[in-house]
N, C-alpha and C positions, 0 to 999 in steps of 0.2 A: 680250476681243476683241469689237470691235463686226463683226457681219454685215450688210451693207446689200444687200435686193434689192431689184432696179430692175424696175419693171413699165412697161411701157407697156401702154395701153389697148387691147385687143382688142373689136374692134368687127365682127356680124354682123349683115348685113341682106342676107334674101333676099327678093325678089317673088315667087318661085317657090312655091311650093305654095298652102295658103290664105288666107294674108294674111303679112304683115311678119314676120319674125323677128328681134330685138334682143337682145345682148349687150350690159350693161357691167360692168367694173372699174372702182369708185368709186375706188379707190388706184394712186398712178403710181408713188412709191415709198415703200416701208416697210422702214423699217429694225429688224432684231429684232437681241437678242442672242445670241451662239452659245451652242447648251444651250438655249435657251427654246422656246415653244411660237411657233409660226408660224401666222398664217389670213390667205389671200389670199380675198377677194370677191368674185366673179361674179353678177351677177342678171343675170337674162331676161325676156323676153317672147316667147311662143310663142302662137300660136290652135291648133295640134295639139300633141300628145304627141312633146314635144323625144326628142334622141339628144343630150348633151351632154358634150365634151371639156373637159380640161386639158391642153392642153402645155407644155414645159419648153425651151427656145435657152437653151445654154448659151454663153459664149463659144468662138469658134473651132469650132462646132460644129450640125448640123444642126437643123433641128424636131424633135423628140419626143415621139410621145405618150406623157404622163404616166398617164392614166388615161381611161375613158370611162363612163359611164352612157347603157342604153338601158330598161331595164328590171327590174322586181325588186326586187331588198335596196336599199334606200335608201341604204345607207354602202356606197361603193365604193375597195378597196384598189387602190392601184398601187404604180408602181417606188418606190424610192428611198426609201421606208418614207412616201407621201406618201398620205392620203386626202379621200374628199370625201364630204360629204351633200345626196344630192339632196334638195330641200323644194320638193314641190309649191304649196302655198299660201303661203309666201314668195315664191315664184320664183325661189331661190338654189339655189347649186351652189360653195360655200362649197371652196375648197383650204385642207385642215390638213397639218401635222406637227406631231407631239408633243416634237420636238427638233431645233432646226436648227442644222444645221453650213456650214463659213465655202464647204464645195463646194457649198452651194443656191444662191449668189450667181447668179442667172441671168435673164432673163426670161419671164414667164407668161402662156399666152393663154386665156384660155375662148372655149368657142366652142358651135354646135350646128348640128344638122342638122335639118330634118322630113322628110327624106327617107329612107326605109329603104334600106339599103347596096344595091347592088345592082339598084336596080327600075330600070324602064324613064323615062331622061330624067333619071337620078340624076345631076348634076355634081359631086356632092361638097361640101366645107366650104369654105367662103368666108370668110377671116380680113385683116380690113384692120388694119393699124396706124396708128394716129395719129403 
């Protein structure tokens, strides 16, 4: 059984903090087999030290966050048995799983923030979709 998941392109740009911030998803759709190993793409462009998400839209069903990186261990676990490595000197923030089943069918956003949660004049995450 073929698994096909559908990405659209998740795109950040903020003006807000010290210069530009850029998200992309080189892939719009990759099709894996069920059972095999899965890796969705994200790189970035940050001039500070990113906060960077994965979420998961499932059909019929709300945003989700899948996982986040702010700081610390560099491989970061989330739901759904899915991980990611953040790489400073790449500028990726790479979404793995080690096995994908035909319920990952969904769509994927990277995203980030340079705003720490919280402060003052914080708007939150800004996710466009192409």
């Amino acid at each position: 059984m073929t698994l096909v998941l559908i990405l659209m392109l998740g795109v950040l740009l903020s003006p807000r903090g010290t210069g530009a911030q850029l998200v992309t998803q080189p892939d719009i759709h990759v099709p894996v087999s069920e059972g095999a190993h899965l890796m969705l793409r994200c790189n970035y462009s940050s001039s500070v030290p990113p906060t960077l998400f994965w979420y998961i839209q499932s059909p019929n069903e709300d945003l989700q966050v899948l996982l986040k990186y702010m700081s610390g261990n560099m491989l970061v676990s989330g739901i759904k048995g899915f991980e990611a490595e953040f790489r400073r000197m790449e500028n990726s923030f790479h979404l793995r799983k080690p096995s994908a089943h035909w319920r990952d069918s969904a769509q994927y956003f990277c995203a980030l923030s340079d705003r720490v949660p919280g402060a003052a004049g914080d708007s939150g995450i800004l996710i466009f979709q192409l």
